[in-house]
N, C-alpha and C positions, 0 to 999 in steps of 0.2 A: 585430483585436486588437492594440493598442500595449504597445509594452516600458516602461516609465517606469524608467529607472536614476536613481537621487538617491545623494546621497553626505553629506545634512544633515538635522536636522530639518525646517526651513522648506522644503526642496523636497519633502521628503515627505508631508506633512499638502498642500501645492502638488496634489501629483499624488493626494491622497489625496478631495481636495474636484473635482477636476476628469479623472479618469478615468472610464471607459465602461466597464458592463459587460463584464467578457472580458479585459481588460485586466489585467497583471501589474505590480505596482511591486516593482524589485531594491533592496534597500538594499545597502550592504558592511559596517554593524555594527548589531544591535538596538537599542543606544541612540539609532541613526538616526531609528526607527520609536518607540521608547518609551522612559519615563526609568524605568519601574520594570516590577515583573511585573504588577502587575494594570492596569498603560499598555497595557502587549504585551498581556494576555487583554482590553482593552476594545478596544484598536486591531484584534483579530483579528477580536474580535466586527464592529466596522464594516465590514472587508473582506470579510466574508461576508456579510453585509446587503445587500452593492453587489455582490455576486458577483465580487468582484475578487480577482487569484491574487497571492501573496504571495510573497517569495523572499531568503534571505539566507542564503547559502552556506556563510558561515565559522560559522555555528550550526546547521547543517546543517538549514535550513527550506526546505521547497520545495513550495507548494500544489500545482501542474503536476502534471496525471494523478491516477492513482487514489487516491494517496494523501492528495489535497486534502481531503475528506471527513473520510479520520479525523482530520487534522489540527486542522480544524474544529471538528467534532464534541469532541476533546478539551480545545480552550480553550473552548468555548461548556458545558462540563460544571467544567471548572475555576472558570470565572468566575462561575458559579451558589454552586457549591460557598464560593466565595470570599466573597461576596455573603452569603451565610447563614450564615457562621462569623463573619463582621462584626457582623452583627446579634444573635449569642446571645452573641459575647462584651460588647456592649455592654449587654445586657440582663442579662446578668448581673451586669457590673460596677455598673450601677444599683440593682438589688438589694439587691448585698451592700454600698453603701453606703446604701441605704435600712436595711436592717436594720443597719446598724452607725451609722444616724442620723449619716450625715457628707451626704447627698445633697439637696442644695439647688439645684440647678439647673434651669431650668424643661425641659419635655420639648422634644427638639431639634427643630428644625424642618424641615419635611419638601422633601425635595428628589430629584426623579427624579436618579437615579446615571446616566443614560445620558446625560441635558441635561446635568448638571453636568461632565461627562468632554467633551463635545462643546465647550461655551462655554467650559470654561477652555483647549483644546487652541485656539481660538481667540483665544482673548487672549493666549497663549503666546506662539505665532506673527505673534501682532502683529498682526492681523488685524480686533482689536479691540479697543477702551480696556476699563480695568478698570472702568470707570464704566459703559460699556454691557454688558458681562459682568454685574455685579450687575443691574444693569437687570432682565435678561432672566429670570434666575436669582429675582426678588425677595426679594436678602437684600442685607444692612449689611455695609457695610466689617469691621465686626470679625469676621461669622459668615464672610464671604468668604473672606478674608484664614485665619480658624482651621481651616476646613475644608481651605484648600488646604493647611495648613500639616501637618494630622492626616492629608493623604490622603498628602503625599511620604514623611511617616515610616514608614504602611503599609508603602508600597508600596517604600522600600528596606529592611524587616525582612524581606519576602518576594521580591523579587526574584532573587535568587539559588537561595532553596529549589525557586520554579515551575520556573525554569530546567534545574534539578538535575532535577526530576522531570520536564519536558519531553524532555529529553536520554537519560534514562533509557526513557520511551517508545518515542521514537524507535529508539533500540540494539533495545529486543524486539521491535518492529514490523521493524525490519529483518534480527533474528535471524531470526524467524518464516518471514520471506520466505525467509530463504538455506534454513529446512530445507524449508518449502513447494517449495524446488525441488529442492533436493537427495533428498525423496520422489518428484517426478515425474522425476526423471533414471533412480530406479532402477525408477520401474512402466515406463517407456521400454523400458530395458533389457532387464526380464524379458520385456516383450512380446515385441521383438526376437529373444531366445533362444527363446520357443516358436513365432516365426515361422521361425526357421532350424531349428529342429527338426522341422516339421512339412513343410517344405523338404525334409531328409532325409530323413523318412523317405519321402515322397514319391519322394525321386530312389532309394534303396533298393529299393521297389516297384518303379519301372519300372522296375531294373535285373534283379531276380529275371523278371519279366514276358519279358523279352528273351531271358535265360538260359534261359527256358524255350522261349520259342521255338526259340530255338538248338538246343538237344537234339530239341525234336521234330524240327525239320527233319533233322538225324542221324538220328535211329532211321527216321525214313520212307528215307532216303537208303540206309542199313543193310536195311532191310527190300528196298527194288529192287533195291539189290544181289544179296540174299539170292535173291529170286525168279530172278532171271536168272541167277545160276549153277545153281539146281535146272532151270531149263529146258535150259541146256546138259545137266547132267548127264544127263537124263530123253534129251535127241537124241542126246547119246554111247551112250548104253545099247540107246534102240532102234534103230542102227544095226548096234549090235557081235551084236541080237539076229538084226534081217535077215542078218546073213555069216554065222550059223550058222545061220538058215536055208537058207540059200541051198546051203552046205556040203551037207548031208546031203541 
């Protein structure tokens, strides 16, 4: 697995066409990687596609480990989302100039969004004329040309909003994490406490156990005592009985 650091767009679309899965590309600004938000939700899209890990620090993006997934998973939910709110508001807007009889234009021509974001990120990059771009795409200079020109002004009305609402993710998904731990610090804890509790009372018992001991061993101690001076006293006695037997 190779680190690809770029510092441009042209090295990154570079390392974007030519890494291996496993492989991570660092940018040091989003604009590195995209010129707009729905740039960054299709470019994320491709980096998951290629299973390649993503990273740019000062927006605090970082596919690496667990959290690459939801990452993922939340621009590939955004991009969807994005994608179909294109489509209703343009169908709407066609409507309501059909019904307001202003709508003359023939129905637009159809074109996968994912070729079209691929081939123009390559003609961008330089990589290939505008001529072979349409080529590829089969559309006319004017549709070419309109569509790239409909797709930057999307995509700088909303870049800033994704952003806002990526950032904001981010913040709860790392909120989450700090209470997710700060819950396991204190089931730790409690554990802990009925381990040294159980600990005590433990050391308690065997202390009462010993205590006990102790004492018997006293009272048996008390008890031999006991016996041996009643035997003294029992030989004192019959002694002093023999001298008065003996006397008389």
């Amino acid at each position: 697995m190779a680190l690809w650091t770029v510092q441009n767009r042209k090295d990154f679309l570079s390392a974007l066409d030519n890494a291996q899965a496993g492989d991570c590309i660092q940018v040091e600004a989003l604009t590195d990687a995209a010129r707009s938000a729905r740039d960054l939700l299709t470019t994320m899209s491709r980096l998951d596609e290629r299973k390649l890990d993503f990273v740019c620090l000062p927006a605090g993006i970082d596919t690496r480990g667990q959290n690459g997934s939801l990452i993922f998973g939340f621009c590939r939910a955004l991009l969807r989302l994005e994608r179909k709110e294109r489509r209703e508001k343009q169908q709407e807007g066609i409507e309501r100039a059909r019904e307001e009889g202003k709508y003359k234009g023939r129905k637009p021509i159809a074109v996968d969004e994912a070729l079209f974001d691929s081939v123009v990120s390559l003609w961008k990059a330089g990589q290939i004329t505008a001529r072979e771009a349409m080529a590829r795409l089969d559309l006319k200079p004017n549709t070419f040309y309109r569509r790239i020109k409909e797709q930057e002004e999307m995509k700088m009305k909303d870049f800033k909003k994704i952003e806002k609402e990526f950032r904001t993710e981010m913040r709860e998904a790392a909120k989450q994490s700090r209470q997710d731990l700060s819950d396991l610090k204190k089931q730790v804890r409690a554990e802990a406490a009925e381990v040294k509790h159980a600990a005590n009372e433990a050391m308690d018992l065997h202390d009462v156990e010993k205590e006990i001991r102790r004492g018997r061993r006293k009272a048996e101690a008390a008890h031999e005592d006991t016996i041996r001076q009643m035997k003294k006293d029992v030989e004192a006695e019959a002694k002093e009985l023999k001298k008065l037997m003996e006397e008389t």
